[in-house]
N, C-alpha and C positions, 0 to 999 in steps of 0.2 A: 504493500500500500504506500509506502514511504516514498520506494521507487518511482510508483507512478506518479505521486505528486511532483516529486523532480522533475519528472519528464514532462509533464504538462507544464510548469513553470519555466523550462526552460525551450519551449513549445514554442511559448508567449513573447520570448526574449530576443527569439530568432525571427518570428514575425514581426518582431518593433524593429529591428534591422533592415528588416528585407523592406516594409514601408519607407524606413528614414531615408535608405541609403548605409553604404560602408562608412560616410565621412559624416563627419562631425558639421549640422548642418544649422546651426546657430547661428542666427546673424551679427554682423559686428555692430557693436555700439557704432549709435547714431553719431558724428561729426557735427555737432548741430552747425559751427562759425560754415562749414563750407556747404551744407545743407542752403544755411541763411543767406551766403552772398549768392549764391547761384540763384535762388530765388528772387531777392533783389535786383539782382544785374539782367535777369530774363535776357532776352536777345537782341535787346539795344544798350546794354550797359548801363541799363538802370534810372531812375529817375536824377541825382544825382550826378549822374556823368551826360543827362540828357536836359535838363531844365536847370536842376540845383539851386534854382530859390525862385521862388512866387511873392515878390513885394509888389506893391500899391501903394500909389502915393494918397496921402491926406485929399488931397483933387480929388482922384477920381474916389476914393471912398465917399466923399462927400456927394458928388454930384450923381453918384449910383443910390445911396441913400434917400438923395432927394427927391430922385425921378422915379424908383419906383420903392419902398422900404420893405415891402412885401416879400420880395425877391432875392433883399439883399441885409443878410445878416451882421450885425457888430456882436461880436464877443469879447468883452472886457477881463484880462486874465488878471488884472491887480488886485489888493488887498479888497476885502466889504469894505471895510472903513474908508480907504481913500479913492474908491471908487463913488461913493455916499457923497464925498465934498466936489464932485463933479468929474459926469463922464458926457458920451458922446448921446447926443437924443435918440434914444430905442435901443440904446445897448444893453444886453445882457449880462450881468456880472457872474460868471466862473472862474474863479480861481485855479491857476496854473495847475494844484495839485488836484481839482476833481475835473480838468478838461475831459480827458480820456473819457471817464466814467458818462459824463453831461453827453461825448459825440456818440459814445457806443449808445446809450439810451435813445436820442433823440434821431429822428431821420432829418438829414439835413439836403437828403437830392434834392427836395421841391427848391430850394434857393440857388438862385444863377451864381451866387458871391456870399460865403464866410469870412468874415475880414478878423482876424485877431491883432488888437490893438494890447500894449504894457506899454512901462514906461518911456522906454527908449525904444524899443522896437527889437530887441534882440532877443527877449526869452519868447518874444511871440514867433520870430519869426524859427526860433527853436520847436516852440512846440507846433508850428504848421510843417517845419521839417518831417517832427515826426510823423505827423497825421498823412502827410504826400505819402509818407514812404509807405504806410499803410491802406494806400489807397485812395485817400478823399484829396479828389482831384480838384474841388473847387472851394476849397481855401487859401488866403492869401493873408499876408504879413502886411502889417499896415508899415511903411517906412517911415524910422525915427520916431514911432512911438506918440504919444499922447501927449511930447515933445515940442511936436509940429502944430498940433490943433490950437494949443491955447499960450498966449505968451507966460501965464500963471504956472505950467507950466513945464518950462523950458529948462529948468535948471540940470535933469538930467544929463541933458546935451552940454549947456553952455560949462557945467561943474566937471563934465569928463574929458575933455578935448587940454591938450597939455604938447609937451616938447622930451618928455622923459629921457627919449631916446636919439635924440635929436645928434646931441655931442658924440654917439658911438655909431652912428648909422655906418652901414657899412655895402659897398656895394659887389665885394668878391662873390664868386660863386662857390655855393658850401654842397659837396656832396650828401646826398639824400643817405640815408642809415642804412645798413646791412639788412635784409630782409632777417624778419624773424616770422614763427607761425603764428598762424592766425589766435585770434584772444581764444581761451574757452569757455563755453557758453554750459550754461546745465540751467536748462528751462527743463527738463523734462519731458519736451516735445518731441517731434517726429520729421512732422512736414514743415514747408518754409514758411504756410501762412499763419502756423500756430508755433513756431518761432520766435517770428516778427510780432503778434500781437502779446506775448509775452515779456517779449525785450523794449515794446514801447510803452506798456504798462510800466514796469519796470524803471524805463528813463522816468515818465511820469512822475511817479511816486517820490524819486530821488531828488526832480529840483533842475532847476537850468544850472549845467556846469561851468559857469563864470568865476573866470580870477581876473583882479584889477592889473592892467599893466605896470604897476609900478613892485608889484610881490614878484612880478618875472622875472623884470629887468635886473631885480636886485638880487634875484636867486638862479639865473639862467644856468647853471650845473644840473639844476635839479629836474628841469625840463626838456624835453625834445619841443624846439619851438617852431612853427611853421608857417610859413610865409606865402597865403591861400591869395597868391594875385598872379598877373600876366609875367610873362617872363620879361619884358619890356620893364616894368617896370620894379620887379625886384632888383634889377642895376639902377634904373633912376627912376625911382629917386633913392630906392637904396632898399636897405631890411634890415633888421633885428641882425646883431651880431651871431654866426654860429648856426641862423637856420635857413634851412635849405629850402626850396619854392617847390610848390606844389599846383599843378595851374587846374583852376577849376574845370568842369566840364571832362575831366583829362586822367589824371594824376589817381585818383582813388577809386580805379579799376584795378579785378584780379591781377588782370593781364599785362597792367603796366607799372604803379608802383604803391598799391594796396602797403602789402605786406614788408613796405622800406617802413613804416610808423610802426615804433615799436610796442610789441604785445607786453612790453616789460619794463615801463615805463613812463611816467605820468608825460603827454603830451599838451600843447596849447597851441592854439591856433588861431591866428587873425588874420583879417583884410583888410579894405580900406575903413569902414564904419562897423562893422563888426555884425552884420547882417548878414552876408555871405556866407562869414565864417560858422556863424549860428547855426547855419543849415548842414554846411558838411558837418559841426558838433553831431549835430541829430543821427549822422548816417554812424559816424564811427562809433557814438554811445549804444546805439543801436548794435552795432558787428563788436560789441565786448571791449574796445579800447577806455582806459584812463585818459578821459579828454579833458579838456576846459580849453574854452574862447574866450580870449582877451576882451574885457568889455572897452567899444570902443574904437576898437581896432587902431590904425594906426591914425587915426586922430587923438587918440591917447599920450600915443610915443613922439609924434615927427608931425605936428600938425601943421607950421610955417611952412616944413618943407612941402610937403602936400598940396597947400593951399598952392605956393606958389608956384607949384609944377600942372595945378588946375585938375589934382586928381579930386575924386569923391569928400566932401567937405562937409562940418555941420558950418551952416550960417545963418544968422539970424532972418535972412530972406526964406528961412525953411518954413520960419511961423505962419501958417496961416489964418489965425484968432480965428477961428469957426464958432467959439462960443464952447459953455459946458450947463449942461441941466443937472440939478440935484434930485 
């Protein structure tokens, strides 16, 4: 009797083989970082290497506002409280940390235009980063912030804009960093699009990755710092000492130089106003990197020199007084 239950158990053991297969037929843990950009980049290299920012000027928010409101959405991501001492007429107040939660809940196809407005325009145009990369194709970054609408205002702009770097501006050209692998990711997901809606929750939750230019400047050992403009003008009018150019549209594909920003260690990144740079934030917080964008960008650091090279400027011609409702 014994016999035979051997042989029946061992029956059982040859048939789970003969189904399995001779090998070991387990699949490998998931790779989520290259699951993720493959899905991102889809077959045009991704939103990012194909648009990479969706701003709006105070103009036309306004004059879309006015002509039709029905169609055209304001989302106010600043504080309650200092949204309460004046926002834009019909705007909605969401704060940065429940945007996520407010898009996923609400349908926002029936609207032609989402416009997310903060103070300077840079955690907005962070978190429209996100929301593009996930999809929602008609939202846009209101430029410069709540900055521009009212001169009351303006101080965000007028208090950020400086010359930090002015004295060390440097125009050599700095090799990009040794490629390293990709961050790793442990969402627990699968596929790209439960990935990505993991990893933008995630950003969400964490906060716009901003450092002031002047914690960089003063600590640039500690940073891989990068220089998100044209190549024309990384030599003139110059860049941050030490970091090397990265040209939007370009630069933060698989295929080209993704994997030179390193997985191992805190990076920063700016442009000329710090909008730009916000967006590529969005893509690399997103793919697992230690980021943070310079608020500001280089009207923080070199703003004379800028000005008078007629690159991207804040100026007080930016205000348009529109007015604010309490």
């Amino acid at each position: 009797m014994f016999k035979k239950i051997k042989f029946i158990a061992l029956a059982f053991v040859l048939i789970g083989f003969a189904l399995n297969g001779c090998s070991d037929t387990t699949d490998p843990a998931v790779v989520e970082s290259e699951v993720l950009i493959k899905y991102l980049e889809g077959t045009d290299g991704g939103y990012i290497n194909t648009a990479g920012n969706s701003l709006a000027t105070a103009a036309t928010v306004k004059q879309n506002i006015t002509a039709d409101a029905a169609k055209n959405l304001v989302i106010d991501i600043r504080d309650t409280a200092t949204y309460a001492k004046g926002h834009i007429v019909g705007a909605v107040n969401v704060p940065f940390a429940s945007l996520y939660t407010y898009v996923k809940s609400h349908d926002l196809t029936g609207f032609t235009n989402v416009y997310l407005v903060c103070f300077s325009g840079q955690s907005a145009a962070y978190a429209t980063g996100l929301l593009r990369l996930d999809g929602y194709t008609n939202i846009y970054s209101m430029k410069w912030g709540m900055a521009c609408w009212d001169s009351t205002l303006s101080g965000t702009w007028k208090n950020g804009i400086g010359n930090l770097g002015a004295s060390t501006i440097s125009t050599a050209t700095v090799a990009k960093a040794t490629e390293t692998p990709l961050p790793t990711l442990a969402t627990g997901k699968t596929t790209g699009k439960e990935i990505l809606e993991a990893r933008v929750e995630a950003a969400f939750a964490a906060g716009f990755p901003s450092v002031k230019a002047d914690v960089v400047l003063g600590n640039l050992p500690n940073y891989y710092v990068m220089a998100y403009w044209t190549l024309a003008d990384y030599t003139d009018p110059g860049h941050v000492p030490g970091a090397p150019c990265y040209v939007p549209k370009s630069d933060f594909k698989l295929s080209t130089y993704l994997k030179t920003v390193p997985s191992n260690k805190t990076a920063a990144i700016y442009c000329y106003t710090g909008h730009t740079a916000a967006y590529a934030a969005a893509f690399l917080k997103v793919m697992g990197y230690d980021i943070k964008s310079i608020s500001n960008g280089g009207n923080a650091m070199f703003y004379d020199v800028m000005v008078a090279k007629g690159k991207s400027s804040w100026k007080n011609t930016e205000i348009m007084n529109y007015g604010l409702v309490k």
